[in-house]
Structures are given as C-alpha cells and as structure tokens.
C-alpha positions in Angstrom: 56.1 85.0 78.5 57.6 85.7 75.2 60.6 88.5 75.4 61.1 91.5 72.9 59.3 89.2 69.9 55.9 87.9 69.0 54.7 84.9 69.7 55.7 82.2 67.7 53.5 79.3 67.0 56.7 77.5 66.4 60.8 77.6 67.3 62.8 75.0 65.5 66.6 74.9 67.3 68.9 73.7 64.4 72.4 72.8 65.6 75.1 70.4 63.9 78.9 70.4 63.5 80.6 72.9 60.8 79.8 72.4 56.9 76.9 69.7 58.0 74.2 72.0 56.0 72.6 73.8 59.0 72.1 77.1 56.5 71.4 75.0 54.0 68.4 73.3 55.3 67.3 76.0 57.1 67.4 78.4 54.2 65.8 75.5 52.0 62.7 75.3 54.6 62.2 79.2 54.7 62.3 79.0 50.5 59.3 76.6 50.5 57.3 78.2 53.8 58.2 81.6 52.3 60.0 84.8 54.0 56.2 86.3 55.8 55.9 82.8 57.3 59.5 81.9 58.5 62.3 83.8 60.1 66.1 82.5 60.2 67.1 83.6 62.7 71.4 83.0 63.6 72.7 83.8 67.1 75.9 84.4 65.3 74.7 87.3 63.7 74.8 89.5 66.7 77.8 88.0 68.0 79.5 88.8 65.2 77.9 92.7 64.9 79.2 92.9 68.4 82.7 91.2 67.9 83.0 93.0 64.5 82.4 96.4 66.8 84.9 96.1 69.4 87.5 94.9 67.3 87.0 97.0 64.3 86.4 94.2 61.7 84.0 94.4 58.7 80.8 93.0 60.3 79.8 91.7 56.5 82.5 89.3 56.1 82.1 87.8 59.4 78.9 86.6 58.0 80.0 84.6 55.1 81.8 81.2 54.9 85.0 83.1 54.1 89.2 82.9 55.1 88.6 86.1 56.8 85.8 84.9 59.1 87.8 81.8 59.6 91.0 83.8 60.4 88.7 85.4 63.5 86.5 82.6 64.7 89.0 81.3 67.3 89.0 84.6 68.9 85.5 85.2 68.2 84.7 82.0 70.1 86.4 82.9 73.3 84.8 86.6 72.7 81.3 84.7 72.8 82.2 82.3 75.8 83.1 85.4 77.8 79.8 87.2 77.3 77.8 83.8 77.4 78.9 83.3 81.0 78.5 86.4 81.9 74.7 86.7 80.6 73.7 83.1 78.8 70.8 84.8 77.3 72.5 87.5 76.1 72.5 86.5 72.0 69.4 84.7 72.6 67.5 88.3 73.5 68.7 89.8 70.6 67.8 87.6 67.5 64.6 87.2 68.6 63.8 91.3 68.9 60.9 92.4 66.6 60.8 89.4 64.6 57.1 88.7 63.6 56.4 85.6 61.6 55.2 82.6 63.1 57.6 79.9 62.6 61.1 80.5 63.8 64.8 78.6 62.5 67.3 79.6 64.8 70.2 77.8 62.3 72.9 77.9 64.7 72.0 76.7 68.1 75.1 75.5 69.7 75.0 75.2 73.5 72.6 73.6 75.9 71.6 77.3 77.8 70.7 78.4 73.9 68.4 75.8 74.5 67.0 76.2 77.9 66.8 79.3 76.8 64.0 79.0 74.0 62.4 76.2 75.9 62.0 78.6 79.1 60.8 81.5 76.9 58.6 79.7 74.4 57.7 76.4 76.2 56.1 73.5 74.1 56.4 75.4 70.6 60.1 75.0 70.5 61.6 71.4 69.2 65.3 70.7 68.7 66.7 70.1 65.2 70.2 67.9 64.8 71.8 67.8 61.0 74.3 65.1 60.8 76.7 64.6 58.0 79.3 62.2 58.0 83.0 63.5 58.3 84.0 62.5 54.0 80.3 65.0 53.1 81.9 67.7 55.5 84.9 67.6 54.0 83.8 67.4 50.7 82.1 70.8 50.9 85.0 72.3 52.7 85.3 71.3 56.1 89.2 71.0 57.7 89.5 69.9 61.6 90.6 73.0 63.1 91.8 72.8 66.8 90.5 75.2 69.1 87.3 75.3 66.9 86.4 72.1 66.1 86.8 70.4 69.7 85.5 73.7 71.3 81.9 73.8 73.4 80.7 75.8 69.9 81.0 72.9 67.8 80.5 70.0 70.6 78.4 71.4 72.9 75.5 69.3 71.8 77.1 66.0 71.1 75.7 64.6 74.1 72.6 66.1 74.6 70.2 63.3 74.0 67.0 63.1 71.9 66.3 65.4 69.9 63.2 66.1 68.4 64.1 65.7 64.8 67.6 64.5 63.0 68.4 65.5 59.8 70.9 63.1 57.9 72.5 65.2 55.7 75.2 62.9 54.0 74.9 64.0 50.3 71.8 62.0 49.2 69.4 64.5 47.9 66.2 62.0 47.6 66.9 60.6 51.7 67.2 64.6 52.3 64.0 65.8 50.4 62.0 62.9 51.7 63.1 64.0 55.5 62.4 68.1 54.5 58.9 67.1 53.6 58.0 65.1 56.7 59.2 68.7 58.6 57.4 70.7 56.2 54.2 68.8 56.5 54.6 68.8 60.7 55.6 72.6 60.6 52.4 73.1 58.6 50.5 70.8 60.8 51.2 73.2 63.6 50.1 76.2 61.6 46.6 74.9 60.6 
C-alpha cells in the first residue's frame, strides 16, 4: 500500500498560512523525537528542485525564507498548479521516496489532494495538523499580504477543510505553545510504543 517509502507508523500533515510557524514546529518536534525517529519532509522541496531546474535558478535559495525565493514564488505557484493538475500526486511521490523513519512531518501540506493523497496511501496513520497564528504574530515575524500568493489555493486551500485532527495556536505565547507540543509529543509516542 505504501509507495516508494517504508512504512510509517505515523504521517502528521502540517499546513497553515505563511510565517504561522509550520517549520518551526515541525522542526521543534523532529529536535525532541530526534533525526532516526522523524523525517520532515516539505513538498516544496521537490517543487522547487524541479522549478529551480527548468528555469535555471539556484535550487538553494529557493529553500530559504529569502527576497529571492519571494521574488519567484508567484511564478513558482502557477508552475506547481500546472503540474498538480496534471498529476495531483506528483510532489507527494517524491518526498516520500526512501525515507525510513517511522514518524513522518510533511511541514507544508497545502491542498486537499495533498491530503487525500497521504490518507489513500497510508490510511489511519496519517492525522492532519493546522498551526494558526493570528495576522499581528505573522506580521510580526515578517509576514506582508501579497496578492497572487496570499489569496492563492497555496495559502487557502485549507481554510475550509473542516476538522482537523490537531490545531496548533501559534500566537507568540511560548508556555500555551509548549504545553500544546507536549500533548503531540506524548500522542506521537503513544503511537510508537
């Protein structure tokens, strides 16, 4: 059932709007359940290897919260849309090629098929993930409404997806997000006992 990867014992689907701490929490998790455990895993990545390669760009800086990844991602968005239609499982393959540990952070999910995806190939191990943060926390580490982007199916094509499994509140309170990274933590390790 599982394609190209193990099998995980776990998929957690992170989405949430730009600068709401997606990487961050992710990254924070995959700290504390260390690297042999948990995978990040970002369907941007190959998106942007692939963008980077037809449009001879530096792959590297596509990958970092920079003006020059910014200065592409409206393009890079339409780039994504076009192969997305064609084959919606098409990023989905990729990240998940050879990976081996048992617990799985996809930190970017964005689009209802990402998640039909996982929950087609990996059934009852995969649980949805929503980080919120309110507008004045996403501005205040960075974050500028930019049209095309920000009201684009990338950044909203989750808004009305309904229940998620978890939701992260991540509105600058450190204690309120600690607290709610321990109750994950201790379900993740539930699942691995």
């Amino acid at each position: 059932m599982a394609p190209l990867g193990g099998a995980p014992r776990l998929v957690l689907l992170f989405s949430g709007k730009r600068k709401s701490g997606k990487d961050f929490v992710t990254e924070t998790l995959q700290s504390r359940l260390g690297g042999n455990i948990c995978a990040v895993l970002r369907l941007s990545g190959p998106l942007k290897e692939q963008y980077a390669r037809e449009h001879g760009l530096d792959f590297q800086r596509l990958l970092d919260a920079s003006t020059y990844k910014e200065a592409y991602r409206r393009d890079m968005i339409l780039w994504g849309e076009e192969k997305r239609q064609a084959d919606p499982g098409f990023f989905c393959r990729k990240i998940v090629e050879g990976v081996s540990q048992p617990v799985w952070l996809v930190s970017d999910t964005r689009r209802v098929s990402d998640i039909q995806w996982f929950q087609g190939a990996y059934g009852a191990v995969t649980q949805t993930v929503r980080v919120v943060a309110s507008e004045q926390s996403r501005q205040h580490r960075g974050w500028v409404f930019t049209p095309g982007v920000d009201d684009a199916e990338s950044e909203c094509g989750l808004d009305n997806f309904g229940n998620f499994d978890w939701v992260i509140e991540n509105h600058g309170d450190e204690q309120c997000l600690e607290d709610q990274l321990e109750n994950l933590l201790e379900y993740i390790r539930a699942r691995l006992s």
